[in-house]
C-alpha positions in Angstrom: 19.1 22.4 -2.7 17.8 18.9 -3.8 15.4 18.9 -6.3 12.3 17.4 -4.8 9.1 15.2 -6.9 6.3 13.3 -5.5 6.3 9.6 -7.0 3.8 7.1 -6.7 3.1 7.8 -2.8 4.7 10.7 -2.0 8.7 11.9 -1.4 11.2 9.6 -0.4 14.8 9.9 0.0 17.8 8.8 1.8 18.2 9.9 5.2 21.1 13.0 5.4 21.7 12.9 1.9 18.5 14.7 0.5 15.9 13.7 3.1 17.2 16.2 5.6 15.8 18.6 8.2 15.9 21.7 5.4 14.6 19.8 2.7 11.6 18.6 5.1 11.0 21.9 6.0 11.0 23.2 2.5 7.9 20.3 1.6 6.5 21.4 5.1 6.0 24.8 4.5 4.9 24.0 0.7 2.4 22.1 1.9 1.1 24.6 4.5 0.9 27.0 1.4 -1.2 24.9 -1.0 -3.6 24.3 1.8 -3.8 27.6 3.1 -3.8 28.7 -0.9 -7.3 25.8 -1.2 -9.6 25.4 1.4 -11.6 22.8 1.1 -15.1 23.4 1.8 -16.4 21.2 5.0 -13.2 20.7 6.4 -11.5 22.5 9.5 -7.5 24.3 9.5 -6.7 21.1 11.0 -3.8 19.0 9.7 -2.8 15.6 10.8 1.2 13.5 11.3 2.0 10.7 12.1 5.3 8.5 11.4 6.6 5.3 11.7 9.6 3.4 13.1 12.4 4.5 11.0 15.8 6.1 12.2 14.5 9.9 13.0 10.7 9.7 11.9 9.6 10.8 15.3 11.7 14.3 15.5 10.9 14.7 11.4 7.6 14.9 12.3 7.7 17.0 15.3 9.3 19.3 12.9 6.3 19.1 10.2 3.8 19.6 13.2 6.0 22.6 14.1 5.3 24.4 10.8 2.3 23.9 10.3 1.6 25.4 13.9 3.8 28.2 12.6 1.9 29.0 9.7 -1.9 28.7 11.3 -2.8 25.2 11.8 -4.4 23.3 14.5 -2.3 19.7 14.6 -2.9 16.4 15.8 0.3 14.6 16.5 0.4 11.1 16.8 2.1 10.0 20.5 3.9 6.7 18.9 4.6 5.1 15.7 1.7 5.1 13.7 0.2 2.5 10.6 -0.6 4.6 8.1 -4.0 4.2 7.8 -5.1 5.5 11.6 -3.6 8.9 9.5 -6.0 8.5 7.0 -8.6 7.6 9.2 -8.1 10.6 11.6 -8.3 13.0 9.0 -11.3 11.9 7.9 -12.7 11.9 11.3 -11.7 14.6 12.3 -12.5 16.9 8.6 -9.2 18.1 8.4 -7.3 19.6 5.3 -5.1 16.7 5.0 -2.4 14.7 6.7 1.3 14.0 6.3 2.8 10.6 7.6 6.5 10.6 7.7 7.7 7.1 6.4 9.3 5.7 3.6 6.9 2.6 3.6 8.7 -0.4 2.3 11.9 1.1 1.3 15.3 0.2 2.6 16.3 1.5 5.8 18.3 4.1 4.7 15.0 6.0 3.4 12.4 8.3 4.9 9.7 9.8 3.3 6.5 12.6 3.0 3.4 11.3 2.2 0.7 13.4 1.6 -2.7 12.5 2.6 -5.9 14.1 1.2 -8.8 15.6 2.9 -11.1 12.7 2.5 -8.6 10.1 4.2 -6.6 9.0 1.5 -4.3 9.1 -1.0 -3.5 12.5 -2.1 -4.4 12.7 -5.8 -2.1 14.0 -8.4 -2.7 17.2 -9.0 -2.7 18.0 -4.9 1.2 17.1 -5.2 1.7 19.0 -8.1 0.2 22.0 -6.2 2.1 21.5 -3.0 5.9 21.0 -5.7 4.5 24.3 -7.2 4.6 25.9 -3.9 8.4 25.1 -3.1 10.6 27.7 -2.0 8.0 30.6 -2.8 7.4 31.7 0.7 9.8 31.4 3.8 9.6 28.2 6.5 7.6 29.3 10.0 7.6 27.9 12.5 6.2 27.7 16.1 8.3 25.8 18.5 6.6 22.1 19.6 7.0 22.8 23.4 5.3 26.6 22.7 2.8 25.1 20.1 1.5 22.3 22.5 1.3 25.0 25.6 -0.8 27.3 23.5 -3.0 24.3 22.1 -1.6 24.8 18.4 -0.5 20.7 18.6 -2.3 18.2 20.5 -0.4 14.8 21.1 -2.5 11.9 20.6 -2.9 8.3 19.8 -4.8 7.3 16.8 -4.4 3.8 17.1 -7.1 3.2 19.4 -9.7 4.9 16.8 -8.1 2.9 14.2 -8.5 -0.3 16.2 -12.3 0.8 17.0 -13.1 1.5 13.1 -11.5 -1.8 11.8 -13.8 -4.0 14.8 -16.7 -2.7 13.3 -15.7 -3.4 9.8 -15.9 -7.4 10.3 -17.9 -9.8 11.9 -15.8 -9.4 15.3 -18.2 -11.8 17.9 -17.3 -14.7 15.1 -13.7 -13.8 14.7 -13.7 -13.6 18.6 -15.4 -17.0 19.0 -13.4 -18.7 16.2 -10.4 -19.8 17.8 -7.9 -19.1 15.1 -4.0 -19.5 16.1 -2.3 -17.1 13.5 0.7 -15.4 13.6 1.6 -12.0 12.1 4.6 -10.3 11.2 5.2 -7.2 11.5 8.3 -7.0 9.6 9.7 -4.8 12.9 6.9 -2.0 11.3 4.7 0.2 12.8 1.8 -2.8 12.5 3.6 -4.4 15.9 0.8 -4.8 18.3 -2.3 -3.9 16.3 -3.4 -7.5 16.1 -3.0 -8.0 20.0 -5.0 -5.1 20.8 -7.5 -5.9 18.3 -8.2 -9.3 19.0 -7.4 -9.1 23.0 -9.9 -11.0 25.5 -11.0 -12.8 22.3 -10.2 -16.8 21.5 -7.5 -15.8 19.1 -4.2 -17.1 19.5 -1.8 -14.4 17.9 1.9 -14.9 17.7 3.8 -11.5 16.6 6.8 -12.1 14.7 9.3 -9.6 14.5 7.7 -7.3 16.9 10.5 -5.4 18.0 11.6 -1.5 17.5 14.7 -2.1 14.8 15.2 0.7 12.4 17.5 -1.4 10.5 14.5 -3.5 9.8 16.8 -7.0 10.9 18.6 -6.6 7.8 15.8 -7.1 5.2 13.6 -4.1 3.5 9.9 -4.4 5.3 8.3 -5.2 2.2 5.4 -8.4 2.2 7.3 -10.1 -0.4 9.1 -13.7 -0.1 12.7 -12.9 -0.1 11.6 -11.2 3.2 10.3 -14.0 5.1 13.1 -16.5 6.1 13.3 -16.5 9.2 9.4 -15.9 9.8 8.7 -19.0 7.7 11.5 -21.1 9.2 9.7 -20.7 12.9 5.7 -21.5 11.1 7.5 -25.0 9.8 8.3 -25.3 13.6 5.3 -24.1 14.8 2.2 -24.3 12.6 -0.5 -21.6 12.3 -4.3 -21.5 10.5 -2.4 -18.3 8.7 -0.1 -16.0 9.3 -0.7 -12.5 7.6 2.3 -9.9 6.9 2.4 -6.0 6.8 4.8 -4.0 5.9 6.8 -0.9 7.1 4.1 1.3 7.7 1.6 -0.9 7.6 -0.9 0.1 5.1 0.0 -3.2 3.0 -0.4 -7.0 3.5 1.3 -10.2 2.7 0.7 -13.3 3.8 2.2 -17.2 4.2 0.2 -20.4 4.5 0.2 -21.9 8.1 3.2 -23.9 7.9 5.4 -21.3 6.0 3.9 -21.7 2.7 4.4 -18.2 0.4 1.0 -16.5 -0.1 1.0 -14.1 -2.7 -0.8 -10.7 -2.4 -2.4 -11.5 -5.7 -4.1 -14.6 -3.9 -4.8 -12.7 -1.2 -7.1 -9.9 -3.5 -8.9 -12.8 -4.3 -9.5 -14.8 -1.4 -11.1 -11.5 -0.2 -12.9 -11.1 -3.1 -14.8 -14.1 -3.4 -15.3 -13.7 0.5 -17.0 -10.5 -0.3 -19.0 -11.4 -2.7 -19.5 -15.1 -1.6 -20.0 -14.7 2.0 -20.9 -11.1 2.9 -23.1 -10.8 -0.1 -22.1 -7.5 -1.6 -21.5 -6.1 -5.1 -20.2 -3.3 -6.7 -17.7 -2.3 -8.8 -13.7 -4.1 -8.7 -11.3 -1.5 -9.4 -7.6 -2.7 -9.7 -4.3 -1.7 -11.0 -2.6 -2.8 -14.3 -0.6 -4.9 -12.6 -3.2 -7.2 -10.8 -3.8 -11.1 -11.5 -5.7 -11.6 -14.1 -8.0 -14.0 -11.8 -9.7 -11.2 -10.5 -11.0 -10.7 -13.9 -12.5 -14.0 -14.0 -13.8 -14.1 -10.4 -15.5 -10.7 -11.5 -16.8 -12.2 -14.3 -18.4 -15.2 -12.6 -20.7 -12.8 -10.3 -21.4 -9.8 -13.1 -19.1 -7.7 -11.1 -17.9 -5.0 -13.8 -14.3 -4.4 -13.4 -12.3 -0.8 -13.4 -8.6 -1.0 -14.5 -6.0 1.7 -13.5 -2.9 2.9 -13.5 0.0 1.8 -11.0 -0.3 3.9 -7.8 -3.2 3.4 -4.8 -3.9 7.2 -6.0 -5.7 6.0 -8.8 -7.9 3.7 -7.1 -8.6 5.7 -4.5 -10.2 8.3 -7.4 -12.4 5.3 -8.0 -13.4 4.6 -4.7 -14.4 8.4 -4.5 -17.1 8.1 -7.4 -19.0 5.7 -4.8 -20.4 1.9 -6.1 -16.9 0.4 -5.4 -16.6 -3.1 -3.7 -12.5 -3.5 -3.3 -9.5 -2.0 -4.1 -6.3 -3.9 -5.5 -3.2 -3.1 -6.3 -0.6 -5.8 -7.0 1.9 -4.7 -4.2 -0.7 -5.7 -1.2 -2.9 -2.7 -1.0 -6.0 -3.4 -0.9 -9.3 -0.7 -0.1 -12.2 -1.0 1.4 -15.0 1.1 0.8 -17.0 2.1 4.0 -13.8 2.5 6.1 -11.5 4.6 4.1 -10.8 5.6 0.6 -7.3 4.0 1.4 -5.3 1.2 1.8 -5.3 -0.8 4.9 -2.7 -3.7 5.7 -4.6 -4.0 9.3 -7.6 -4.4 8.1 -7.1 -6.9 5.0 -5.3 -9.0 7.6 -8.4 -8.7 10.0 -11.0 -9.9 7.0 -9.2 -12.9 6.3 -9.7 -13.5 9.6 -12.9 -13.4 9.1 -12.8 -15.0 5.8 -11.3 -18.1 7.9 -14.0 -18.4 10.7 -16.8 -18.0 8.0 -15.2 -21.0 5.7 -14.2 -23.3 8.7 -11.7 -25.0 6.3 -8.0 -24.7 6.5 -6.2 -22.0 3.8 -5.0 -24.5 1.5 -8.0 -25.9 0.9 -9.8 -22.6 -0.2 -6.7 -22.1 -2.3 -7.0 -25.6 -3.8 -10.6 -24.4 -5.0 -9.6 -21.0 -6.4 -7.3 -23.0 -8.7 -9.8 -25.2 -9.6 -12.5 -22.8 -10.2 -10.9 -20.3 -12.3 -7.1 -22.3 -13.5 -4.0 -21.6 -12.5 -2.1 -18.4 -12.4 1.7 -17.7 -11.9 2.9 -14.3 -11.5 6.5 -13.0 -12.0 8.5 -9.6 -11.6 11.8 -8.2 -11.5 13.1 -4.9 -11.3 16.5 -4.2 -13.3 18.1 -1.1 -13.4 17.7 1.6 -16.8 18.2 4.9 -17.2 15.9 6.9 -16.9 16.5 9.7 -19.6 16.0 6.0 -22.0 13.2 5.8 -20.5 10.5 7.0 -23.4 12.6 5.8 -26.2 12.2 2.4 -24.5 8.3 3.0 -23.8 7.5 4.1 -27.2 9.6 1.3 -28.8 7.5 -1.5 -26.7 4.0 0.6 -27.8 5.2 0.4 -32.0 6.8 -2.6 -32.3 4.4 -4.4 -30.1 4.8 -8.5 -30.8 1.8 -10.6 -32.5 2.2 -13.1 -30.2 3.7 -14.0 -27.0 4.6 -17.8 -26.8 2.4 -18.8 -29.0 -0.5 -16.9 -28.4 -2.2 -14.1 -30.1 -1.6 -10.5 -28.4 -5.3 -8.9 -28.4 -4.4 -5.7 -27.0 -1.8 -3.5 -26.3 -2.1 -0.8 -23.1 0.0 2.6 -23.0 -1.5 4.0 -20.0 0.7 3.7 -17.5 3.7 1.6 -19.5 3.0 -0.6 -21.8 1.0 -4.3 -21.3 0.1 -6.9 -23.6 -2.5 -9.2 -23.4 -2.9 -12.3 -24.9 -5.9 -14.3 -25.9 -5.3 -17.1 -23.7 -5.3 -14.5 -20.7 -1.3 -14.3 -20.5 0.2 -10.9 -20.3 3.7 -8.9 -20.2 4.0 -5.3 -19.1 7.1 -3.2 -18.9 6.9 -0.1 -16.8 9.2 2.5 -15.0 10.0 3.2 -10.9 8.2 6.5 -10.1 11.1 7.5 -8.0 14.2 5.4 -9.4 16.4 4.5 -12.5 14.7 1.1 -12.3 12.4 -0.8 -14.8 9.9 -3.1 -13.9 8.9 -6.1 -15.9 5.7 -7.9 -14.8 4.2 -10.9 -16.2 1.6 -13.5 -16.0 0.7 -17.3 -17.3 -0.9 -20.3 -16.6 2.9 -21.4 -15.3 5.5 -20.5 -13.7 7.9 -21.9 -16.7 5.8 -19.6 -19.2 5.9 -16.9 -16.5 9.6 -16.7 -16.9 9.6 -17.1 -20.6 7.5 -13.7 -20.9 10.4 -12.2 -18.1 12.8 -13.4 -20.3 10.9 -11.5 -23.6 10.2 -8.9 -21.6 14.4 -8.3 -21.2 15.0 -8.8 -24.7 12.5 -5.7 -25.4 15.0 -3.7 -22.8 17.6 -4.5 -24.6 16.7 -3.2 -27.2 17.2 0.1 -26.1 19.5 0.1 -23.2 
C-alpha cells in the first residue's frame, strides 16, 4: 500500500498509480475516524465534497460521499464541478465537521488529489492532517452505497455554486461593477472556474469573454496553473482583441492570475497589491496584512505607508488562514495567487480576487497600466524570479542547514540583515533584495525564489541561489 502524507494542501498523487480507488478509501475512512474521534463543538455530523474537472474526480468523490454515509455522516454532494471555495463556504454555512474537495489544484493532469477542509471554511490546519494520517488503516472502510445513501437521505446532491455566487455579490460594490461597463475576459484555464464570472456578472453591463471554457481533463496540454508559460494562446487572442483586464484562475479555482488588457503578463505579486492599496485606499479598511515568505516585498512598503502592521508566515494558505482565525486581519497573500479575504471565508478565493479587481477598476476609472505605472512610482520597482530544479530529497537538510550556517554577508553588493529558517531559508538584504531556497512539500524539487529592483539582479540572486545547491547536491 502507498504510503500516504498531506503536503502543503492536502494529498495528491498520480491517477492509477497511488491515487486509486483503495488508497482514496483508505484517506476516506481516516478522515471519517478523526472526525468522529473530535467533534467540534457548534458544528453538525455533516461533511461536505465537492471536485473539480479532472479525469475521475466526479466518481472519486461519490466514493468519499459513500463512506462517510457509511460510517454516520449526513453529506452534501456537490451536483457539478465545483471551485474550491463554494466547499469552503458550504461548510461554513452549513456548521459542518469539515469538507473534502477532490482535486489536484494546479498540478498536471495526470494528478488528483484530497484536500481536507476545516470546520470553519478553510484550510485544514496542520495538526488536523496529522490526526486524519494517524488514523490510516486502523479501522476498516464502510461504506453505504450512493444510490441507497441518497434514498435514505444520508447524501443530498446539491449545487453550491449559486451560494458561492450569492456570497461573493455581497462582498463588492456589485450596482458599480454592474454599471461600469468593463469588457474583460477570464480564463479559466479549462478549470472548474468556467462560468462563474457569467453567472455572476449576468444582466449587468459587463462584457465577459471566457477563455478556455471548455470541459478538457487534459487541461489543452498545459498544467492549469495562473503563471505565464500558461497563457499563449490566451494572450495571443487579447493582442487580437483588447480587454480593460483579463483575470485567470486556475484548476480548481481558488487562485488568481491575471494579464493586462492586451496580453500583457500580470503577476500575482502585483495583483496582492493592486488589491491592497484598493483596500486600504478606496474601501477604507485596516487591519492586519498577513503574507507568506515568499510575497513581494512591496507589500511591505505599501503596509508601511498606511501603518498597516504586517504578519509573515510560512509557505502554505494553512498558515494564513491561522491568522485570519485570530480576527483583525485585512488580506491574505500568498505568492502563488491565493489571496483571503476576511468576512467571506478564512480561505482562498480565485473568484472572488478576480471579482474585486473588478471593482478596483470601476472605482479608479483609469485603465490597468496606468495604476500599475503609479505602484512603481510610488514604492520602486520590483522583479520577482523562481525556478524549481529537481534535489533529492533525503539531501534535503544537509542543504537547509548548509544555507542557515554559511549564510553570505552580502548578496550583490548589499549587506544581508537577516537570515529566516522558518520555513527554508531567506535572506534579506538592506536594500530590500532577498533570496530564499526552500523544498516542494510533496516532490524531490527545490525552489529558489528571489527578489530585486531588476530583473538582471533578479537572476543574479537565481543564479547564487544555484551555486548554494550545488554545494550539496
Amino acid at each position: 500500500m502507498a504510503s500516504i502524507k498531506f503536503g502543503t494542501d492536502g494529498w495528491r498523487a498520480i491517477i492509477a498509480e497511488d491515487f486509486t480507488f483503495a488508497n482514496l478509501d483508505r484517506v476516506a475512512q481516516a478522515t471519517a475516524d478523526f472526525w468522529t474521534a473530535n467533534p467540534i463543538p457548534g458544528t453538525t455530523r455533516t461533511a461536505i465534497v465537492g471536485y473539480d474537472r479532472r479525469f475521475l474526480s466526479d466518481q472519486f468523490a461519490a466514493r468519499v460521499a459513500e463512506i462517510l454515509a457509511g460510517n454516520g455522516f449526513r453529506v452534501t454532494l456537490t451536483d457539478s464541478p465545483t471551485p474550491t471555495p463554494a466547499i469552503s463556504l458550504a461548510v461554513k454555512q452549513q456548521k459542518a465537521i469539515g469538507g473534502v474537495m477532490i482535486t489536484a489544484s494546479h498540478n498536471p493532469p495526470a494528478f488528483n488529489g484530497f484536500k481536507l477542509k476545516a470546520w470553519y471554511g478553510g484550510s485544514a490546519e496542520p495538526s488536523l492532517c496529522q490526526g486524519v494520517e494517524a488514523q490510516l488503516d486502523t479501522t476498516p472502510v464502510q461504506f453505504t452505497p450512493l444510490a441507497e445513501a441518497r434514498k435514505s437521505g444520508k447524501v443530498f446532491v446539491k449545487n453550491l455554486r449559486k451560494p458561492h455566487t450569492s456570497a461573493l455579490r455581497k462582498l463588492v460594490d456589485f450596482d458599480l461593477i454592474s454599471k461600469s461597463r468593463i469588457r474583460f475576459a477570464h480564463d479559466a484555464l479549462f478549470g472548474v472556474g468556467a462560468g462563474c464570472f457569467d453567472d455572476l456578472l449576468a444582466g449587468t453591463t459587463c462584457r465577459i469573454t471566457t477563455l478556455n471554457g471548455e470541459y478538457n481533463p487534459g487541461f489543452g496540454g498545459i498544467n492549469p496553473e495562473p503563471i505565464a508559460a500558461n497563457y499563449g494562446k490566451s494572450a495571443a487572442w487579447l493582442k487580437r482583441h483588447p480587454q480593460d483586464i483579463c483575470v485567470v484562475t486556475d484548476g480548481d479555482a481558488d487562485r488568481v492570475g491575471g494579464m493586462l488588457g492586451d496580453g500583457t503578463y500580470l503577476s500575482t505579486h502585483v495583483i496582492n497589491c493592486l488589491l491592497l492599496q484598493h483596500y486600504v485606499r478606496n474601501r477604507g479598511e485596516k487591519g492586519r496584512v498577513v503574507r507568506s515568505l515568499t510575497v513581494t516585498g512591496m507589500v511591505d512598503k505599501i503596509c508601511s505607508q498606511f501603518g498597516l502592521p504586517v504578519v509573515e508566515t510560512g509557505v502554505g494558505f494553512k498558515y494564513i488562514t491561522a491568522e485570519m482565525l485570530k480576527g483583525g486581519v485585512l488580506l491574505g497573500f500568498e505568492e502563488s495567487g491565493g489571496i483571503g479575504f476576511p468576512g467571506h471565508i478564512p480561505e482562498r478565493d480565485g473568484i472572488a480576487a478576480g471579482l474585486l479587481l473588478l471593482e478596483m477598476l470601476a472605482v479608479e476609472h483609469k485603465p490597468l497600466g496606468k495604476l500599475l505605472a503609479a505602484l512603481e512610482k510610488d514604492y520602486g520597482p520590483h522583479r520577482f524570479a523562481r525556478i524549481d530544479t529537481r534535489f533529492p530529497v533525503e539531501k534535503r537538510a544537509a542543504l537547509m542547514e548548509y544555507c542557515k550556517t554559511n549564510a553570505p554577508s552580502r548578496l550583490l553588493k548589499s549587506p544581508v540583515t537577516d537570515v529566516q529558517t522558518t520555513d527554508g531559508v531567506k535572506y534579506t538584504t538592506a536594500d530590500g533584495s532577498w533570496l530564499m531556497l526552500r523544498g516542494s512539500g510533496t516532490e524531490p524539487i527545490l525552489r529558489i525564489y528571489a527578489e530585486a529592483e531588476s530583473e538582471r539582479k533578479a537572476q543574479a540572486l537565481l543564479k547564487l541561489g544555484m551555486n548554494l545547491m550545488a554545494q550539496i547536491k
